[in-house]
N, C-alpha and C positions, 0 to 999 in steps of 0.2 A: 603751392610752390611760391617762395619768395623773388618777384620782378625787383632786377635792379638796373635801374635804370638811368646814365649819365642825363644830366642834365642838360637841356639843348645852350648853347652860348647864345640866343637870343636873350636868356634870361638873366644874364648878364650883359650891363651896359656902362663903360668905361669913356666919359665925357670927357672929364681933364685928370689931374692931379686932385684939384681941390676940391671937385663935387661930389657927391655921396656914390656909391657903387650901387649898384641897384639888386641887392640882395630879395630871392620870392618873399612875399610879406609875412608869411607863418614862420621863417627864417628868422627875418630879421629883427621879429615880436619876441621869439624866443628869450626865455631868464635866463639863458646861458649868455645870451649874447648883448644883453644891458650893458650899457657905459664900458662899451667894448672901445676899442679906438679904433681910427679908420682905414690905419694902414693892415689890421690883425683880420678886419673886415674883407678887405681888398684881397688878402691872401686866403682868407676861405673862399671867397667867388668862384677860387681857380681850383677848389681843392673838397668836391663836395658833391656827393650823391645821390638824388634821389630815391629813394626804399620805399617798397610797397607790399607791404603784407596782409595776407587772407588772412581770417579768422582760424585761429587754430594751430598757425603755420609757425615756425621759430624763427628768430629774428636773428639768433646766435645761437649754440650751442655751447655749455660746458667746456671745456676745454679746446674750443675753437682757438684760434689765431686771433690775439687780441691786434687787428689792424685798426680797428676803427674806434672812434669816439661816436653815439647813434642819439641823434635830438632830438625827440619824439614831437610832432606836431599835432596829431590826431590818434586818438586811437584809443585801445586800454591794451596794458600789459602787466601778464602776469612771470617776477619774475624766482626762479626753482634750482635748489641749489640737493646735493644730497649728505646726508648726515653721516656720522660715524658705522652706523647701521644700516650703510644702503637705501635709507628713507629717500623718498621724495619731499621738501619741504617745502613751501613757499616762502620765499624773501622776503616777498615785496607784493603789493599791486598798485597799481600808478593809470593815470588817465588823461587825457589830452595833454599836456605839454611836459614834460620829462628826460632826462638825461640820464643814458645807459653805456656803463662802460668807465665811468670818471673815475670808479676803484682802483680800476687798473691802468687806468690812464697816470693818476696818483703816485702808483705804485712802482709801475716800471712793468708789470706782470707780462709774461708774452703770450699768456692764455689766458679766456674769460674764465671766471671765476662760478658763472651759474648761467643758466639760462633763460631766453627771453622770450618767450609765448605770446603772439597775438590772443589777446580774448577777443578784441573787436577786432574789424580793418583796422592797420597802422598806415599812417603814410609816416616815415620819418627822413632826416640827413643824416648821414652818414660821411662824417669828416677824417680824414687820414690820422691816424692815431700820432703819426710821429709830425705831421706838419702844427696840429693841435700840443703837443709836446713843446715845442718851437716857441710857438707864441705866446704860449703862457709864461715863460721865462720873460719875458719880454713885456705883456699885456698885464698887470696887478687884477684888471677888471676881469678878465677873464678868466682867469686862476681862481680868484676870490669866488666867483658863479660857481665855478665847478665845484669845488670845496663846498659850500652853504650846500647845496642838492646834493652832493653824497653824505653830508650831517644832517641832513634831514631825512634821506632816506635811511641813513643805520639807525636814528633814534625811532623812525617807523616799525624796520623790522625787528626794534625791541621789544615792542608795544602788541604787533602782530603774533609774536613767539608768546609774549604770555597770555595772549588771552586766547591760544590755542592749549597752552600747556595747563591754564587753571582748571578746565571740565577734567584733565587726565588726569588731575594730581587727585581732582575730588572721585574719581573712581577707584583708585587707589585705598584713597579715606574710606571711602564706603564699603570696599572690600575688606579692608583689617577688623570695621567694625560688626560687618558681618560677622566674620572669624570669631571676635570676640564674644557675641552673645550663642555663639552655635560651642565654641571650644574654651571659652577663654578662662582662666582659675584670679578670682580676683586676688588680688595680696596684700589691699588696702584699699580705704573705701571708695577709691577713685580711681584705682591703677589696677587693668587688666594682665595677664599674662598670657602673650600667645606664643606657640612655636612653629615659626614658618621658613620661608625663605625669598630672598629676593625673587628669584626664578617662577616658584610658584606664585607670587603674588603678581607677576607680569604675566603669566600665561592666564590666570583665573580673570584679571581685568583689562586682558588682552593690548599691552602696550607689552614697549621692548622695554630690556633691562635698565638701558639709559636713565629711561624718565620714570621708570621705580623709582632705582639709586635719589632721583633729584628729588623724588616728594620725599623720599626717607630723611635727606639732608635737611631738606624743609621742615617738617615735622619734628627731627631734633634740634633744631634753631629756635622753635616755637616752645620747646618744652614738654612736648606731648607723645615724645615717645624714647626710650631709651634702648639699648641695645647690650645683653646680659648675658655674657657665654652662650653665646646662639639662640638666647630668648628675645622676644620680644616685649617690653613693658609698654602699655597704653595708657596715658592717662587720660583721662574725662574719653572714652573710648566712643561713646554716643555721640560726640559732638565734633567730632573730629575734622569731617567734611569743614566746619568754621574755620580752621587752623590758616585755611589756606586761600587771598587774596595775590591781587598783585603785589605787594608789596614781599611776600610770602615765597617767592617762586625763583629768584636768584637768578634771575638774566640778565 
């Protein structure tokens, strides 16, 4: 179960105007909050919550109440979004210091977008979505932080998606060329003909139809396969598993 827990005001200490606010130090280390200015500082002090998560436990859920912006200080998370076919996917995974939420902080969203899994204990803060809103208008540094961590995390779960999606596309491959040497009628000396179907090709190498569809598109991008009043032509049918790299794979 997720503790949340306000912050004691000891732990903030407010001397004058001019001298620094005394933000907890994992806070104030934070890459969100680099070359922050000191008056956008002074207004999170007042505006920020402690979070303490088990391993295992969510930090947010999918279509929760995007109230908060959450700055992860410790921890690992893993974060899970679901696809057009009810999959479970992972986004993301991220470990000690991290920023969850800045999509839709971005964006305007009133809902999270995916959800957030402790793998370890998290401790993280928890900053009011519309006071973090506020300041960024106002703060360039702080806008600019947010932005660079959700550009680095979308080009992550670029990276994550295809090196999940390259072993399915090569099962795929391995299935048509099964096909081919068990049914296939050659037609030339490098081009098999088979006759199948998307459907059976996902149920025989057990992925959904989606990520057929994408190695099929892959495969006709590459040259290696064509699509002939409901035949299928295979060229270099042996080698086919090759065809397909990251570069290969259209994410």
């Amino acid at each position: 179960m997720v503790s949340k827990v306000a912050v004691a005001r000891t732990k903030v200490e407010f001397i004058n105007e001019i001298e620094p606010v005394q933000l907890p130090a994992d806070l104030l280390n934070h890459p969100a909050l680099q070359g922050v200015g000191q008056m956008s500082l002074t207004a999170l002090a007042n505006h920020f919550d402690v979070v303490r998560v088990p391993r295992g436990a969510a930090i947010y859920r999918s279509e929760s109440e995007a109230h908060a912006l959450f700055l992860v200080s410790s921890g690992a998370v893993r974060t899970e979004h679901c696809n057009e076919q009810g999959e479970t996917i992972e986004s993301s995974f991220v470990s000690g210091f991290a920023i969850l939420g800045a999509g839709e902080l971005l964006s305007g969203a009133q809902v999270m977008s995916e959800s957030a899994i402790a793998v370890e204990p998290v401790i993280a803060y928890a900053l009011s979505m519309n006071v973090v809103k506020e300041l960024c208008r106002r703060d360039i540094a702080l806008l600019s932080n947010i932005a660079k961590a959700l550009a680095a995390r979308h080009t992550q779960a670029i990276k994550n998606e295809r090196e999940m999606l390259e072993p399915a596309f090569v099962r795929v491959a391995h299935y048509l060329t099964t096909l081919s040497s068990r049914e296939g009628k050659m037609v030339s000396p490098d081009l098999s003909m088979v006759c199948t179907t998307q459907d059976e090709i996902a149920a025989a190498s057990g992925l959904n139809a989606r990520t057929v569809s994408r190695a099929m598109k892959a495969l006709q991008k590459n040259g290696r396969l064509y699509i002939r009043r409901g035949e299928y032509l295979l060229r270099s049918p042996l080698t086919l598993a090759q065809a397909f790299g990251t570069d290969a794979l259209g994410v």
